[in-house]
C-alpha positions, 0 to 999 in steps of 0.5 A: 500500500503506499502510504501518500494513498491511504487515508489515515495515520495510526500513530503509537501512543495510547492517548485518544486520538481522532481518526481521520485516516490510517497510514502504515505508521513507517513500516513497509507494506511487508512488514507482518506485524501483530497489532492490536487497535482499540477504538470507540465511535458513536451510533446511537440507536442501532438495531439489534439487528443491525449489530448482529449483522454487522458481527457476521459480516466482520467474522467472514470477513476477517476470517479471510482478512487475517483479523480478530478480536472482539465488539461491545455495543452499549446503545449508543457506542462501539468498542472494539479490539482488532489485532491483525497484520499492519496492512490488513487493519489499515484497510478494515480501518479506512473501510471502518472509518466509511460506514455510515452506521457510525460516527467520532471514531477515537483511537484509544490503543495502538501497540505492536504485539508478540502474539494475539490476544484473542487468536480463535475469534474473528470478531465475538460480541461481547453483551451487556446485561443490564445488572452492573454486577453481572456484567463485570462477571460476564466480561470477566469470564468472557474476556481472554486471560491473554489480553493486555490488562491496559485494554482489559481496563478500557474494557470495564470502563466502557462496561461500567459507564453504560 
């Protein structure tokens, strides 16, 4: 991909960021790389439905594209994890970056990686129940043991001011 043609710049920090595109971040296209990418945006009052279908649509996709991780939806707000190559999240992040169905996409974590937290997930929604108490129990089990603790805690944050 070259970089004067994409559309974003993902920068290596942690502080939330904007996306207004995504660039290779100063590594070759062949570069293979793990990265994990965590961000929010806005799509208030989505149908259920309508998030289900989405979470089909990314496991066949990402099932091709060599991408995994996880989704939460609190009615208002998407929370995702995605890990993959550099090259393949830049592409689902540019086509993520066009729907329409959300909004204020803000990067939260982006960091290179050894190994993939969640490895047999193309994408898994995580569910909210409404009892706060349950919900912790249900991320706390759900939640992969090899998953960073920083974005483990983001996790319990969006959870918790829902």
């Amino acid at each position: 991909m070259d970089r004067t043609a994409a559309l974003c710049y993902i920068a290596v920090q942690t502080a939330p960021v904007p996306l207004a595109g995504i660039a290779l971040n100063g590594l070759g296209s062949g570069d293979r790389t793990i990265r994990q990418f965590v961000y929010i945006s806005t799509a208030p009052s989505l149908p259920e439905g309508d998030v289900d279908a989405i979470v089909e649509t990314a496991v066949r996709n990402n099932a091709t594209n060599g991408i995994t991780g996880f989704l939460l939806y609190n009615g208002r707000n998407f929370f995702q994890m995605i890990e993959g190559g550099q090259a393949e999240l830049i592409v689902l992040m540019n086509r993520l970056a066009q729907d329409r169905r959300h909004h204020g996409m803000v990067r939260l974590y982006d960091k290179a990686v050894e190994d993939r937290a969640c490895p047999e997930w193309h994408m898994r929604r995580l569910r909210l129940v409404d009892d706060l108490d349950q919900r912790r129990d249900n991320l706390r089990q759900g939640l992969r043991d090899a998953l960073d603790p920083e974005i483990r805690q983001m996790v319990t944050n969006f959870a918790t001011l829902n």
